[in-house]
C-alpha positions as CSV (number, residue, x, y, z in Angstrom):
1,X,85.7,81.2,124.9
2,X,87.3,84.2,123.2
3,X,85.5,86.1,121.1
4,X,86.5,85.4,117.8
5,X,86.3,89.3,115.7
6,X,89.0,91.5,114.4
7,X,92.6,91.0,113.5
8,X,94.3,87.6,113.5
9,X,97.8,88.2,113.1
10,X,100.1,85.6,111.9
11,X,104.0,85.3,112.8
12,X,106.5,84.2,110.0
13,X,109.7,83.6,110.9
14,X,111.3,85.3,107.9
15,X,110.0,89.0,109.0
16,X,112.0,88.5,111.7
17,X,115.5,89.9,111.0
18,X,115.3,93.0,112.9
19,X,113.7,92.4,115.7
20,X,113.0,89.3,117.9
21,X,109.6,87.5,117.8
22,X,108.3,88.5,121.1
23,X,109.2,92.2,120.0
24,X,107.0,91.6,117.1
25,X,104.3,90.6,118.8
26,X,104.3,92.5,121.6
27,X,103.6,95.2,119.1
28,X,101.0,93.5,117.7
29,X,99.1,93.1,120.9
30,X,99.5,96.9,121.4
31,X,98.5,97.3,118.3
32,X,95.4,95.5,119.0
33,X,95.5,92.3,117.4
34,X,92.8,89.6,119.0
35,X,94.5,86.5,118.0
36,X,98.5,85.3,117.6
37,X,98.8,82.5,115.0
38,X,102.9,81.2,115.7
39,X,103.6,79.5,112.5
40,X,106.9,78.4,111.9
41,X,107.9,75.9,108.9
42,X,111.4,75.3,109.1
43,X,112.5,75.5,112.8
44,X,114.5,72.9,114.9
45,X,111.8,71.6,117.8
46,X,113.3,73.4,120.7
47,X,113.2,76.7,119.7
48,X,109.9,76.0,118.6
49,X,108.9,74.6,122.0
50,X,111.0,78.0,123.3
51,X,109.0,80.6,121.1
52,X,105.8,79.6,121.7
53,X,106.2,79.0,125.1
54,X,107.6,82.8,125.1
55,X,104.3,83.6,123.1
56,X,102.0,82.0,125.8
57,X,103.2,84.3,128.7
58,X,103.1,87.2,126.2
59,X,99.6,86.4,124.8
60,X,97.9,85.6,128.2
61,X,99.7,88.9,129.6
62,X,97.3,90.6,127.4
63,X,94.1,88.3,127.5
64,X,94.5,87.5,123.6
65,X,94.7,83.1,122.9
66,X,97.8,81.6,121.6
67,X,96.9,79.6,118.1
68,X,99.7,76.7,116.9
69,X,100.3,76.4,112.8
70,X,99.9,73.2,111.7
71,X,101.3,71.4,114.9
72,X,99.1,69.7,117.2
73,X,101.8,68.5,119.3
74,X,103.3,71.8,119.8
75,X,100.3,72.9,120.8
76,X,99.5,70.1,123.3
77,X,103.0,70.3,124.7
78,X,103.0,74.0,125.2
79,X,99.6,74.4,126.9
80,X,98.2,76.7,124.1
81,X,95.2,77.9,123.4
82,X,94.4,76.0,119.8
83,X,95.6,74.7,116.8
84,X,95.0,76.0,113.4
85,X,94.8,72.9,111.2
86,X,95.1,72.8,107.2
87,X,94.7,69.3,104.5
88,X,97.4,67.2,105.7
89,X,96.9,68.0,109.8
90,X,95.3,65.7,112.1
91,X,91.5,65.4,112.0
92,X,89.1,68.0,114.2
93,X,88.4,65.2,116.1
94,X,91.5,64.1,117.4
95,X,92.6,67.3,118.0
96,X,90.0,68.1,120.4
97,X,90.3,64.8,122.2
98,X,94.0,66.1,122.8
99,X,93.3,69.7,123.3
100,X,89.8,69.6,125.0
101,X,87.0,71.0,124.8
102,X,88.0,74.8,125.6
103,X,90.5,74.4,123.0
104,X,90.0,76.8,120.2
105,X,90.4,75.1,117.0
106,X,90.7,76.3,113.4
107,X,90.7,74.9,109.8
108,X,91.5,76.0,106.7
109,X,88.5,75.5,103.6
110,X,90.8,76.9,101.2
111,X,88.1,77.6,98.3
112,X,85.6,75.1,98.9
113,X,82.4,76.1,101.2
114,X,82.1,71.8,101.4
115,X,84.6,71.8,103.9
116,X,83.4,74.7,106.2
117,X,80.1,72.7,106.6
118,X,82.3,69.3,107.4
119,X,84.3,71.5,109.8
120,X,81.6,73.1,111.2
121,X,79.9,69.6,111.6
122,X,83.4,68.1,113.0
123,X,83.5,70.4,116.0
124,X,85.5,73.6,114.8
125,X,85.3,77.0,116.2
126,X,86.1,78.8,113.3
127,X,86.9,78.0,109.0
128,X,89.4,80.1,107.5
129,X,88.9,80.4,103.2
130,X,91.8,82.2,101.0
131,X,93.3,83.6,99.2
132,X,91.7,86.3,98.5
133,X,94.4,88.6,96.9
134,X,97.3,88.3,95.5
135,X,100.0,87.0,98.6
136,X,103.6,86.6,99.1
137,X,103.8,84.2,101.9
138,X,101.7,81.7,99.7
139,X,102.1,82.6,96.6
140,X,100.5,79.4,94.8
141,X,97.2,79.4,97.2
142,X,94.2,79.1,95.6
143,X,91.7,81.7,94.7
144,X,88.7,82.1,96.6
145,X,85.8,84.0,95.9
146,X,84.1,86.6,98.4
147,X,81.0,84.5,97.5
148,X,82.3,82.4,100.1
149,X,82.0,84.9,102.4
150,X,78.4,85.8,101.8
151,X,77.3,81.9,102.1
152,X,79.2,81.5,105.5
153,X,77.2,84.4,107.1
154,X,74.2,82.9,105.5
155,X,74.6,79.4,106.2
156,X,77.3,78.9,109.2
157,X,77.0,79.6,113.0
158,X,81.2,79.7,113.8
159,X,83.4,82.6,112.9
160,X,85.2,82.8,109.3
161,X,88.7,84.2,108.7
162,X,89.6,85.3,105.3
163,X,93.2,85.3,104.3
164,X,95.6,86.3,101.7
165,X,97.1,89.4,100.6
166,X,94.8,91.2,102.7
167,X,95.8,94.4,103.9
168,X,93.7,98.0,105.4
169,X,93.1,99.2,101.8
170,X,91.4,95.9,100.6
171,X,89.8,94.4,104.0
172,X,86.5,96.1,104.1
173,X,84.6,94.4,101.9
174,X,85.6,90.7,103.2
175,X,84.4,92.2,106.6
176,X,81.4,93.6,105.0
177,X,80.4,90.3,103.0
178,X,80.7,88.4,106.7
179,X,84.1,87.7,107.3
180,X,84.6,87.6,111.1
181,X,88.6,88.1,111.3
182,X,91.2,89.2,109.2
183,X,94.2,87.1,108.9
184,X,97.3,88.9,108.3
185,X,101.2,87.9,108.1
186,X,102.5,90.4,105.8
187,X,100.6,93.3,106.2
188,X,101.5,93.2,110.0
189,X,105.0,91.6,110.6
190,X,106.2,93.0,107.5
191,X,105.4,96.6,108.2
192,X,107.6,99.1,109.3
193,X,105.2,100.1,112.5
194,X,103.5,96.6,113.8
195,X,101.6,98.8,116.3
196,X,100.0,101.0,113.5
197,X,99.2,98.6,111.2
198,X,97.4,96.8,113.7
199,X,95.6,99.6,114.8
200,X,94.5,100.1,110.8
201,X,93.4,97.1,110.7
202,X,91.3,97.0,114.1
203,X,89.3,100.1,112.6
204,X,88.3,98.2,109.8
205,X,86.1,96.6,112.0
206,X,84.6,99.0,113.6
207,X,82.6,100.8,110.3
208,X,81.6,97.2,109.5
């Protein structure tokens, strides 16, 4: 199992435009990111399939897992490492029956601690609350609390991610109140330098 500490970057395909996808995260890795998240909304299947396949190789090239958005069968059909599953995704259960048990999956608690301690319960290897600050790529997320944060290190045993609008300037604290990863789209694949903001982000972690 991978350690599960420090930056969790997340693709999005429109950040994109000037560069390929494996360029991007290629970066990233250098940069130092310790998970890739390929999240893609609107593509046809096959380039789908064709990205993350391209994202395995790159990933496992650098000894960092592979996580699917969302898509359980894209994750199952691509070998990858997990799934990262939100409200209207297939249960923990099932996943892990398809994936197995070295599978790393991730869910989504939104604002409400209730659902870390059913995930946790169900089988997941990390619970991801947000947002936490104001973010472009989900705009309309709910607000959570760094309470949340606090009670998770308290009262959990698996990892938490903390997500939204997060970027070096802001991150501290969530990582100081128990946050175990950073999740990041557009403070990463938005930047100008993917290798420096990841690289920003990674010493975050190590003053906290």
């Amino acid at each position: 199992m991978h350690k599960l500490r420090g930056l969790y970057a997340i693709t999005d395909r429109s950040l994109t435009a000037q560069s390929s996808l494996s360029q991007q995260v290629a970066q990233a890795l250098a940069g130092g990111a310790r998970v890739i998240q390929y999240r893609d909304k609107g593509g046809d299947l096959e380039s789908r399939r064709r990205e993350a396949s391209e994202l395995m190789q790159l990933c496992h090239q650098n000894r960092v897992p592979l996580i699917i958005n969302d898509d359980l069968e894209l994750a199952v059909e691509t070998g990858a490492d997990g799934v990262h599953l939100g409200k209207d995704d297939p249960a923990i259960e099932q996943a892990r029956q398809r994936l197995g048990q070295d599978a790393i999956i991730g869910v989504s608690c939104y604002n409400r601690f209730e659902l870390a301690v059913a995930a946790q319960a169900a089988g997941a290897d990390y619970i991801a609350f947000g947002r936490f600050f104001p973010s472009s790529s989900k705009p309309d997320a709910v607000q959570a609390g760094i309470e949340l944060l606090h009670q998770a290190k308290a009262e959990l045993h698996i990892p938490t991610v903390a997500i939204g609008g997060i970027t070096p300037e802001n991150g501290g604290p969530l990582i100081a109140a128990g946050a175990s990863m950073l999740a990041v789209i557009q403070g990463v694949f938005g930047q100008p330098d993917i290798r420096t903001a990841c690289q920003r982000f990674n010493q975050l972690f190590e003053y906290n």
